[in-house]
C-alpha positions as a Python dict, from the first residue, in 0.01 Angstrom:
ca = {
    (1, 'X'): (0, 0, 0),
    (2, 'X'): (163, 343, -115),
    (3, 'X'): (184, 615, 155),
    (4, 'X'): (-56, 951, 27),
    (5, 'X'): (154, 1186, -158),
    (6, 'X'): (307, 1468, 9),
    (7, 'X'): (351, 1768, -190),
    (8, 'X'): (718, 1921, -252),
    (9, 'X'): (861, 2099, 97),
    (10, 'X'): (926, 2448, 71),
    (11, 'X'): (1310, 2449, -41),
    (12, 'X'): (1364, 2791, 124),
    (13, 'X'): (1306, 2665, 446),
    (14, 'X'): (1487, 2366, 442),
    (15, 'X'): (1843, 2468, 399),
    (16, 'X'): (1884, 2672, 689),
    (17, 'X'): (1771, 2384, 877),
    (18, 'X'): (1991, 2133, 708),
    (19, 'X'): (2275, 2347, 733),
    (20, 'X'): (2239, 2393, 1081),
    (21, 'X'): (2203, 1969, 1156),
    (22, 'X'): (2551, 1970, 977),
    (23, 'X'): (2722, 2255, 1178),
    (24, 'X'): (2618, 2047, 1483),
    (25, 'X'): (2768, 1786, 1402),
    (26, 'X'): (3089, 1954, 1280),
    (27, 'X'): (3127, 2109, 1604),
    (28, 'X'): (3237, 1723, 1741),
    (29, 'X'): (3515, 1713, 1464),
    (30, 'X'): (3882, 1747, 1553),
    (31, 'X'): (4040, 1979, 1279),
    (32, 'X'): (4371, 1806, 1310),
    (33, 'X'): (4265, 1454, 1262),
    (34, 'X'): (3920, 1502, 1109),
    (35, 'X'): (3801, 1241, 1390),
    (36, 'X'): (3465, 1317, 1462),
    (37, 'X'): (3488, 1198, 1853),
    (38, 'X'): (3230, 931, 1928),
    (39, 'X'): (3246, 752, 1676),
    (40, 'X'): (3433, 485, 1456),
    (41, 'X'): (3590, 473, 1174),
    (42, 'X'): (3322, 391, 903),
    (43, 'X'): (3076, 618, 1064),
    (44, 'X'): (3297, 951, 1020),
    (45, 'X'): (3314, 840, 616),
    (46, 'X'): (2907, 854, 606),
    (47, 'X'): (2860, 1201, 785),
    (48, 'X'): (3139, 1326, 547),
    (49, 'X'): (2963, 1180, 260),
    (50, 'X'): (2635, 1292, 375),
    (51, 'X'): (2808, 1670, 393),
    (52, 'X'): (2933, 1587, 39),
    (53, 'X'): (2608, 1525, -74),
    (54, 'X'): (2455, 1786, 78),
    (55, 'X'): (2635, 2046, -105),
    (56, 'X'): (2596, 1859, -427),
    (57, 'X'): (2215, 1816, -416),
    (58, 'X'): (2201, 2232, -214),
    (59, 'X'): (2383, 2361, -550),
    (60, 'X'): (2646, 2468, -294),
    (61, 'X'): (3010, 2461, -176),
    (62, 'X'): (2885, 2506, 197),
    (63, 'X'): (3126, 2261, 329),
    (64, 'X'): (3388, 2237, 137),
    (65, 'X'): (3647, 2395, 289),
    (66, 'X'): (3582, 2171, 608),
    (67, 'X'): (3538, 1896, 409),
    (68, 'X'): (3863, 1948, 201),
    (69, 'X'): (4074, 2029, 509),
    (70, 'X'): (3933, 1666, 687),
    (71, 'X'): (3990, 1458, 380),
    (72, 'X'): (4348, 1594, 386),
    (73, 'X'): (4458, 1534, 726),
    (74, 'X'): (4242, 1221, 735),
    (75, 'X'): (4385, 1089, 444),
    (76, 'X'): (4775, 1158, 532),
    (77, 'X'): (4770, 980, 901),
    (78, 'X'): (5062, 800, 940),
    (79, 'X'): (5082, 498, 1236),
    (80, 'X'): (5392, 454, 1481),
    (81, 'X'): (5636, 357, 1242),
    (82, 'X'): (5580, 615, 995),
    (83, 'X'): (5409, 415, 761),
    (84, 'X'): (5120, 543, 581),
    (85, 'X'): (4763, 463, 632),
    (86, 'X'): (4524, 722, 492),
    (87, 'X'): (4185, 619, 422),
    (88, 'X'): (4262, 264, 526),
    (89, 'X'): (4313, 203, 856),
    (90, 'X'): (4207, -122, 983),
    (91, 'X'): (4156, -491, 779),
    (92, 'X'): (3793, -399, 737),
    (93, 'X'): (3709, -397, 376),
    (94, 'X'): (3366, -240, 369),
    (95, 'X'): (3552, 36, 587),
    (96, 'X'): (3833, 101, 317),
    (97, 'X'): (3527, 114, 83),
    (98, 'X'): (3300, 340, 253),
    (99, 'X'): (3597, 584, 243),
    (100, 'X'): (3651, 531, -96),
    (101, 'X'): (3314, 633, -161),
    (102, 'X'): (3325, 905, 45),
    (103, 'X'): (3592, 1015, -203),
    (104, 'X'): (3400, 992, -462),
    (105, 'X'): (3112, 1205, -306),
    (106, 'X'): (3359, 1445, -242),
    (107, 'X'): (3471, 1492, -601),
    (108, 'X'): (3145, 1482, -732),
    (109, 'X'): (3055, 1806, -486),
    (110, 'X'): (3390, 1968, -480),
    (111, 'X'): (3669, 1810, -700),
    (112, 'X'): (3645, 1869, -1033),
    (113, 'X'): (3722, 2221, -978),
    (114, 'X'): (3990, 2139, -731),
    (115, 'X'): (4303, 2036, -928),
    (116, 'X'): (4517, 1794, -782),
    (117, 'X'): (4328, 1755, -464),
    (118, 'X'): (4024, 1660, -642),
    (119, 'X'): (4223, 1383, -806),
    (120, 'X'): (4421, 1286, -525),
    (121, 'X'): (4078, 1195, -421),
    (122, 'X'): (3990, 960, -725),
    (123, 'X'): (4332, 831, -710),
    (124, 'X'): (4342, 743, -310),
    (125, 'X'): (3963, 581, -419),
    (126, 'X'): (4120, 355, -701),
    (127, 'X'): (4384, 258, -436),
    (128, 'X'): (4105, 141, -227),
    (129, 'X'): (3953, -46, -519),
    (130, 'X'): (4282, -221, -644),
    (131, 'X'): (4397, -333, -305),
    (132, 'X'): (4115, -559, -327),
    (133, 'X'): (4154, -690, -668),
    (134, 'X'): (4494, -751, -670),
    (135, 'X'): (4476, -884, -286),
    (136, 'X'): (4261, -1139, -377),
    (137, 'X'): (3976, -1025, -138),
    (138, 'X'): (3741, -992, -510),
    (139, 'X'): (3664, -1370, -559),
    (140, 'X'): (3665, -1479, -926),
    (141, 'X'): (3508, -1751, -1124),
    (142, 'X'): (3517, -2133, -959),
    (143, 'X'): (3710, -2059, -667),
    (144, 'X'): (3485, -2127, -405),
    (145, 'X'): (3148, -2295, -430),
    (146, 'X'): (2876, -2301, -207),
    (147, 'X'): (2595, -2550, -251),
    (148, 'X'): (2507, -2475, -590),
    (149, 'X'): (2643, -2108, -633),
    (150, 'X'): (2912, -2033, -733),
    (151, 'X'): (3099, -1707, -521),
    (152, 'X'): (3208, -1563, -823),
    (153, 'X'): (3193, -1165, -726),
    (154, 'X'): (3149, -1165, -386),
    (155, 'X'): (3401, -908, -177),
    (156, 'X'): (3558, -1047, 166),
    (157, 'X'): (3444, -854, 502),
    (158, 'X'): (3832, -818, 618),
    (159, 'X'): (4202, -854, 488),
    (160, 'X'): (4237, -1136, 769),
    (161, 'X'): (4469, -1414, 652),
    (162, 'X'): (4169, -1700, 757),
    (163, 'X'): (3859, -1447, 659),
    (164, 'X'): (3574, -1677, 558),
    (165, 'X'): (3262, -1436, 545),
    (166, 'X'): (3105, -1297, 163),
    (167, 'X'): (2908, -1010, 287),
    (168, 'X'): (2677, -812, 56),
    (169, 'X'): (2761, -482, 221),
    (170, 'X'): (3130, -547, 112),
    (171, 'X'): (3014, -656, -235),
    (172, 'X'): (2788, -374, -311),
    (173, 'X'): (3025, -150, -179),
    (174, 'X'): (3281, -284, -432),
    (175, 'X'): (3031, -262, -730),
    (176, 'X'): (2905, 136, -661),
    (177, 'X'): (3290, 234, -639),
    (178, 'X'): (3437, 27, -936),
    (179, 'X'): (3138, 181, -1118),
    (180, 'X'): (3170, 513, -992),
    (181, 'X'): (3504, 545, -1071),
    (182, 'X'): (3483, 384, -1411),
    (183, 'X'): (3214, 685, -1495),
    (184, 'X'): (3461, 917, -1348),
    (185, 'X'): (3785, 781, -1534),
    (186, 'X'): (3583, 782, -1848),
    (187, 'X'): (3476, 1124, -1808),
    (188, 'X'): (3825, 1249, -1730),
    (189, 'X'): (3998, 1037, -2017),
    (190, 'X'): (4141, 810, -1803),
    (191, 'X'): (4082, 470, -1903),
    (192, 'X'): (4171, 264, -1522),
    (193, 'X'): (4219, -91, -1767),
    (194, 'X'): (4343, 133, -2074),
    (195, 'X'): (4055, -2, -2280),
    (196, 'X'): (3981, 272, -2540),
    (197, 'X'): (3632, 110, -2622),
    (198, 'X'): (3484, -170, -2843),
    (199, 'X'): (3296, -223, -3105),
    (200, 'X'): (3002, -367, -2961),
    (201, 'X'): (2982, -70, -2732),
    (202, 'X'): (3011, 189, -3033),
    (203, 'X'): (2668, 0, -3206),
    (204, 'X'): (2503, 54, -2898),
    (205, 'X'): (2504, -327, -2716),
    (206, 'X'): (2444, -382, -2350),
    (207, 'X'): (2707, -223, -2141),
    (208, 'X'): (2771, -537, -1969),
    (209, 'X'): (3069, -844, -2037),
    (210, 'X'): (3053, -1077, -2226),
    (211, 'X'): (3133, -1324, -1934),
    (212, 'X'): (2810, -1209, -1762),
    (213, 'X'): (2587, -1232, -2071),
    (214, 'X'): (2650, -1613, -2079),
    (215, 'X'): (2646, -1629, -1681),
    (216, 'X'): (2391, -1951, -1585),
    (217, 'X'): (2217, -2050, -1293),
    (218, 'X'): (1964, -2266, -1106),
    (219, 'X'): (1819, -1961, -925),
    (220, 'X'): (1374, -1882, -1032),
    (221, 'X'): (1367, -1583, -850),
    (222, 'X'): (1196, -1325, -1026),
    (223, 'X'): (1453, -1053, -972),
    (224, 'X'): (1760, -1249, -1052),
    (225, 'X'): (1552, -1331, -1394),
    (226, 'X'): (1546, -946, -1450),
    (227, 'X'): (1945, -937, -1397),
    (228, 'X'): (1955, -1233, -1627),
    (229, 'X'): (1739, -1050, -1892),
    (230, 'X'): (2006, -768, -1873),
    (231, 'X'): (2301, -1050, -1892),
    (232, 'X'): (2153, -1167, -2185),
    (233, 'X'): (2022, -929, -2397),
    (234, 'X'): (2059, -843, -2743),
    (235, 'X'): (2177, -485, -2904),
    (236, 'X'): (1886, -216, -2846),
    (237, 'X'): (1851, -110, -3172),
    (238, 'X'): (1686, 242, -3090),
    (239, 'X'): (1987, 328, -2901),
    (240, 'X'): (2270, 543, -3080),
    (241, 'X'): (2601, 491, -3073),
    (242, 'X'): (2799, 504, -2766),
    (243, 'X'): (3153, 707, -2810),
    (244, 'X'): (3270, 679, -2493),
    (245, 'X'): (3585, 459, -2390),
    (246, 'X'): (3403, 171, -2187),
    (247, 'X'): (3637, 43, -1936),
    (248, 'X'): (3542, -340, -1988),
    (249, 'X'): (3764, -456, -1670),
    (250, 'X'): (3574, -249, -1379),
    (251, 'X'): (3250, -318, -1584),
    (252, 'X'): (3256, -645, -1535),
    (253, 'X'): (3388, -654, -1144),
    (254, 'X'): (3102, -421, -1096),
    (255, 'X'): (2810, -621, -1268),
    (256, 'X'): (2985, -956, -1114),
    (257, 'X'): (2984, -802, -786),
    (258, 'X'): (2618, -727, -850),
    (259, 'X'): (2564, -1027, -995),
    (260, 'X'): (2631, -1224, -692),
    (261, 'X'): (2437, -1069, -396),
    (262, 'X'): (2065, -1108, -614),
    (263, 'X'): (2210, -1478, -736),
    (264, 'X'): (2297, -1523, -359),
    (265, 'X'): (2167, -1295, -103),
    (266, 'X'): (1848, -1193, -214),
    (267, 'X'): (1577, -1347, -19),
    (268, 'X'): (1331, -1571, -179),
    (269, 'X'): (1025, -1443, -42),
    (270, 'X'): (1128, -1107, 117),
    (271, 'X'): (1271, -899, -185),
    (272, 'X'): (1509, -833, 54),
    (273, 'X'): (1873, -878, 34),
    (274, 'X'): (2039, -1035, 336),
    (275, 'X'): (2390, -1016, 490),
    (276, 'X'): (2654, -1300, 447),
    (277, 'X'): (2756, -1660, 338),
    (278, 'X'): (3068, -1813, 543),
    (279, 'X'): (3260, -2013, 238),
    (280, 'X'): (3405, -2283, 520),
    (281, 'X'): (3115, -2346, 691),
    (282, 'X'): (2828, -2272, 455),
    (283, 'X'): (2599, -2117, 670),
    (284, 'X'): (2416, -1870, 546),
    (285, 'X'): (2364, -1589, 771),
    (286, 'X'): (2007, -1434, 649),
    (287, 'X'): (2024, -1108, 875),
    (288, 'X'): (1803, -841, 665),
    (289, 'X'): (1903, -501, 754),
    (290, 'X'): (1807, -148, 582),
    (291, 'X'): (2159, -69, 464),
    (292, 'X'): (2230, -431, 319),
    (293, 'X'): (1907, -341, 138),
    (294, 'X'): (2017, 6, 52),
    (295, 'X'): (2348, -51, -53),
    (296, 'X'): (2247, -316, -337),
    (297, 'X'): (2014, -23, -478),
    (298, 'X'): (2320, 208, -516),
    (299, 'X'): (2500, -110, -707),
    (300, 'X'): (2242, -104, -938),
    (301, 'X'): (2205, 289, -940),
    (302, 'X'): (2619, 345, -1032),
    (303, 'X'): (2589, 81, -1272),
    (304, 'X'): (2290, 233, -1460),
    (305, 'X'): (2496, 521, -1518),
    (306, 'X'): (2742, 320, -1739),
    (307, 'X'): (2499, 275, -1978),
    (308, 'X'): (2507, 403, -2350),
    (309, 'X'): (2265, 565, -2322),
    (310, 'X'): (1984, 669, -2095),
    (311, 'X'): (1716, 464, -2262),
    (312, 'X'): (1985, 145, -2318),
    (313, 'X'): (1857, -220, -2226),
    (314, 'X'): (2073, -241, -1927),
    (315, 'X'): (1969, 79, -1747),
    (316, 'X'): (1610, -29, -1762),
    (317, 'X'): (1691, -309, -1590),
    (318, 'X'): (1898, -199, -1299),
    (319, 'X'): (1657, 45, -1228),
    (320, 'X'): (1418, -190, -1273),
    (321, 'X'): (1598, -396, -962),
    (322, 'X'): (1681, -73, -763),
    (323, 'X'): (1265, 46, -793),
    (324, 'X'): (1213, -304, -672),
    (325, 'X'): (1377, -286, -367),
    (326, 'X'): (1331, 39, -285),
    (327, 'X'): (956, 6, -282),
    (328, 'X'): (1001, -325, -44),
    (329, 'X'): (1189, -130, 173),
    (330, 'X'): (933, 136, 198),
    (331, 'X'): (695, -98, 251),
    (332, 'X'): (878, -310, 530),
    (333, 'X'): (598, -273, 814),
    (334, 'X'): (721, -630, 941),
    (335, 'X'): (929, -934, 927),
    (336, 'X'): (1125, -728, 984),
    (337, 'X'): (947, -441, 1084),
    (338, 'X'): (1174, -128, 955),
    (339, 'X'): (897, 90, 866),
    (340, 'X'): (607, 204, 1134),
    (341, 'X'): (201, 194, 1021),
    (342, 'X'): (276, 588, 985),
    (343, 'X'): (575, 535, 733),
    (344, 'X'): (857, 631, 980),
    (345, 'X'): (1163, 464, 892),
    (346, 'X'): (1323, 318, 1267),
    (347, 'X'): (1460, -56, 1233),
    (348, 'X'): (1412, -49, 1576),
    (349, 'X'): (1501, -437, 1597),
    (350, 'X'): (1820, -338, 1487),
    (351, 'X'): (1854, -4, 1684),
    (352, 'X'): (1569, 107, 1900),
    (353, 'X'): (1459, 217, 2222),
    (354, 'X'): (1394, -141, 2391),
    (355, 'X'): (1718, -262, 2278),
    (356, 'X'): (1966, 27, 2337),
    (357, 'X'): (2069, 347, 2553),
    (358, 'X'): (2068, 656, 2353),
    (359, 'X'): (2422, 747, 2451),
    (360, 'X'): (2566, 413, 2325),
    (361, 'X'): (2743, 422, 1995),
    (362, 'X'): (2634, 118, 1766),
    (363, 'X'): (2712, 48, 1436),
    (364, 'X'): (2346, 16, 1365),
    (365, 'X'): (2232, 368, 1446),
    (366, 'X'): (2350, 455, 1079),
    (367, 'X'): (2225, 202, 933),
    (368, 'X'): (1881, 326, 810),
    (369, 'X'): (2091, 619, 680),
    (370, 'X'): (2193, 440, 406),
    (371, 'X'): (1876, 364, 252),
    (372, 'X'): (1788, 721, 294),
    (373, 'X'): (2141, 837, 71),
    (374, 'X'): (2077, 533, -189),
    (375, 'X'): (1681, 630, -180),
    (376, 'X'): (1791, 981, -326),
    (377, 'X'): (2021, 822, -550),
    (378, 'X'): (1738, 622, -749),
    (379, 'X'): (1559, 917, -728),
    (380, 'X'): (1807, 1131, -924),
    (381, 'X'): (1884, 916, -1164),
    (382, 'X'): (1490, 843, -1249),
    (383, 'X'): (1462, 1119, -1454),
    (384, 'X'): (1148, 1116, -1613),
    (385, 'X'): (1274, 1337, -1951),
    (386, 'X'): (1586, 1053, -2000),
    (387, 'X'): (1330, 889, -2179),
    (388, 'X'): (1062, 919, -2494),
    (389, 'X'): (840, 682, -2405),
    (390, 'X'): (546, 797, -2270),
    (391, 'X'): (473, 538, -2032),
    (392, 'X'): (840, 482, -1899),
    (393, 'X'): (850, 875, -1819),
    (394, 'X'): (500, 807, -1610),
    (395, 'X'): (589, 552, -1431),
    (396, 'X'): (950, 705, -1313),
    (397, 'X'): (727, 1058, -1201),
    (398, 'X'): (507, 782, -1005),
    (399, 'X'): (809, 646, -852),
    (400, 'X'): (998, 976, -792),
    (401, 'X'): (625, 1118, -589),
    (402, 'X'): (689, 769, -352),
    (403, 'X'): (1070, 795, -303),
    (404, 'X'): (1005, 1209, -244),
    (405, 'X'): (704, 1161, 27),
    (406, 'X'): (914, 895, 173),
    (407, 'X'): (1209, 1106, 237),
    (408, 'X'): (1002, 1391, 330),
    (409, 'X'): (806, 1194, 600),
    (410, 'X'): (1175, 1087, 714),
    (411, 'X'): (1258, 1456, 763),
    (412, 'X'): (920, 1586, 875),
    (413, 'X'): (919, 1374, 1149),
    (414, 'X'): (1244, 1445, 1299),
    (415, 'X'): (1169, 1860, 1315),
    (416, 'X'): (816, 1708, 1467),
    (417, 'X'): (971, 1440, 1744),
    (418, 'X'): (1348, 1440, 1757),
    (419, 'X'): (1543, 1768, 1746),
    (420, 'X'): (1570, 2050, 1993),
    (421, 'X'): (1606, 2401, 1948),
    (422, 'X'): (1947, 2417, 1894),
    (423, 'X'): (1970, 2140, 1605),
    (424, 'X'): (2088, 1823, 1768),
    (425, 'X'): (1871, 1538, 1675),
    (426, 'X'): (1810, 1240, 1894),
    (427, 'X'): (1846, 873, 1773),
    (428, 'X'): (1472, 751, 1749),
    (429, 'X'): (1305, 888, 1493),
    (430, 'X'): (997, 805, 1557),
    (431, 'X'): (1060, 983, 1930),
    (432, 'X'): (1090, 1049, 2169),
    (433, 'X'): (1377, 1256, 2178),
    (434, 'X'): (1632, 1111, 2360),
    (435, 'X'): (1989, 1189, 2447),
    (436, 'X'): (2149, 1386, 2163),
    (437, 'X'): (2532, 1273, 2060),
    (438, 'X'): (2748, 1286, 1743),
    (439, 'X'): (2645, 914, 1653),
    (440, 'X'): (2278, 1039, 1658),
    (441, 'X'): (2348, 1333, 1482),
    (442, 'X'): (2585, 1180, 1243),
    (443, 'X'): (2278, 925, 1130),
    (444, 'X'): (1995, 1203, 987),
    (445, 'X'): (2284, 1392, 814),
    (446, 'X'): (2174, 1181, 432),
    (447, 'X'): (1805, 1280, 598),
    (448, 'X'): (1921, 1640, 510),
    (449, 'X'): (2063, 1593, 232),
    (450, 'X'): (1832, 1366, 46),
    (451, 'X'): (1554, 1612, 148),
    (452, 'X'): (1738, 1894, -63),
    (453, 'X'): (1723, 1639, -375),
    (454, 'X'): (1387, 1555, -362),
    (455, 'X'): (1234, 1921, -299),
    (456, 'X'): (1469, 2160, -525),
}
């Protein structure tokens, strides 16, 4: 059942209260290490990327000076003996990634009118990106099997030497930056695998490997049939002719990557995507949570945009996946219940009043934050002009109206329940206001942004 529409905020109002929610929680940074105290590693790449975003979706450079100055002393940390360790500071994968993608955030904002900072950025985020391909933490074809499926494209949790854990967070980290920064590198001339282009790509074929197009499997589900469709499809004839380079090597880590959490980690019955498969033991550990969810939309999203063209065969279809979930997850009333009767987005099985103090940092106070930021990236990229079919550029204003009133409810509700009058926000968002701290505050920063987006 769709929530009733809510009609656009005014977009006057909202920035001075955004801005405010992000001067808050700048106020718990550390200029000389860009630590924002309270919180972990991980968490201080989201509340910079939320900032990043922010200015991005505001038309602004608010932030960047702060944001600029953080990434810099951030990035040039050094441990004991001197060595090195930037962005990447612990054997945590998916926390190497989330800074890479902060990077990226931060160049789409700020960087390509920065010089060399800007591509010190894009160049620390390939880093990222390599040290898992050449590490062997990107598992390719036959290498490990579990039941049935194949692990082909799945991205290990940590660097540890015994790490047995395939987590889809990891994975769809993985795909949104190798995709990212393929769009980038081909917008900047770059070429990442030196390809120069192909000729498929210049007729206007699928934007997707050949390996994946012949990629078989076992799986019914109807989603994975949808990424199968893509896999296999022929040239789109109505498209024109791409010119771009089309750098076939992060394509197909991307799609592979992508490829693997619907073959494997999408639940049957849910439309959900769950969290891990242990390749020693087999188990497969089903937790759902909003940002495993969340994360596989903004796969889908950054791959859509390596498309020919707008209207090209593969970009229906991973939009097609990313509307999917997103409308389950705005929808998710129970089993698990993320979403209240009211349409108030809490998880509150993973974080909520009965289950944790206020003043307690947890990793899953940011979690529902994630869906929020990859909510407003469907939502930009569902332009309903990209396309000249009639009925195509209906139904993406149909889903833009649900993806806007859900993010508007979102931030509605916190200025109703959960702030005070000096801009700190609480962690419930459904109330009642409860203990601000930077973890709280830190969590509705993509709330502000995303409502710029969707209101401008």
């Amino acid at each position: 059942m769709e929530a009733p529409e809510l009609p656009p905020l005014p977009y006057s109002s909202l920035f001075p209260i955004t801005t405010l929610a992000i001067k808050t929680y700048l106020l718990s940074q550390n200029p000389q290490t860009g630590q924002i105290s309270g919180i972990g590693n991980w968490q201080i790449a989201n509340g910079y990327t939320a900032i990043c975003l922010h200015d991005r979706y505001s038309g602004t450079r608010t932030f960047e000076d702060a944001i600029t100055a953080a990434l810099q002393v951030y990035g040039s940390k050094c441990n004991g003996n001197g060595k090195k360790i930037g962005f990447v500071r612990n054997e945590f994968n998916d926390d190497a990634l989330w800074w890479g993608c902060c990077l990226v955030a931060a160049w789409r904002a700020y960087g390509d009118r920065n010089g060399d900072v800007g591509r010190g950025w894009i160049e620390n985020a390939r880093g990222i990106q390599r040290m898992l391909v050449e590490g062997g933490f990107w598992v390719e074809k036959s290498r490990f099997s579990v039941g049935d499926m194949d692990m082909e494209g799945g991205v290990f949790w940590t660097r540890r030497p015994e790490e047995s854990a395939l987590n889809s967070i990891t994975t769809g980290l993985f795909a949104q930056l190798t995709a990212d920064l393929a769009r980038i590198e081909m917008e900047l001339g770059i070429g990442a695998d030196g390809c120069v282009g192909s000729a498929a790509a210049a007729e206007g074929q699928a934007v997707v490997p050949e390996s994946e197009r012949k990629m078989q499997t076992k799986t019914s589900h109807s989603f994975f049939n949808k990424l199968q469709q893509v896999f296999h499809s022929q040239p789109d004839t109505h498209d024109k002719a791409s010119t771009a380079p089309l750098p076939q090597l992060d394509i197909h880590l991307a799609s592979t990557s992508l490829a693997w959490i619907i073959r494997c980690r999408l639940h049957p019955t849910k439309n959900l995507i769950t969290d891990t498969i242990n390749i020693h033991t087999h188990n497969l550990i089903d937790w759902t949570f909003t940002y495993t969810t969340g994360q596989t939309i903004g796969a889908c999203v950054a791959l859509s945009k390596l498309a020919p063209t707008p209207t090209s065969h593969p970009r229906t279809y991973y939009l097609s996946l990313a509307t999917d979930l997103a409308i389950t997850a705005m929808q998710q009333t129970k089993q698990p219940p993320w979403v209240t009767p009211a349409g108030i987005l809490t998880e509150q099985t993973a974080y909520g009043p009965t289950n944790h103090r206020a003043d307690q940092n947890n990793d899953a106070v940011g979690f529902k934050s994630i869906l929020i930021r990859q909510l407003a990236a469907l939502y930009e990229v569902l332009d309903p002009t990209f396309t000249d079919h009639e009925n195509d550029a209906m139904e993406a204003a149909r889903i833009r109206c649900l993806l806007r009133t859900f993010i508007n409810t979102q931030f509605l509700e916190l200025q109703r329940v959960n702030v005070n009058s000096v801009g700190q926000y609480g962690p419930w968002w459904a109330g009642p206001f409860d203990t601000p701290t930077s973890h709280s505050q830190m969590a509705v920063l993509d709330v502000m942004a995303a409502v710029m987006l969707v209101n401008r």
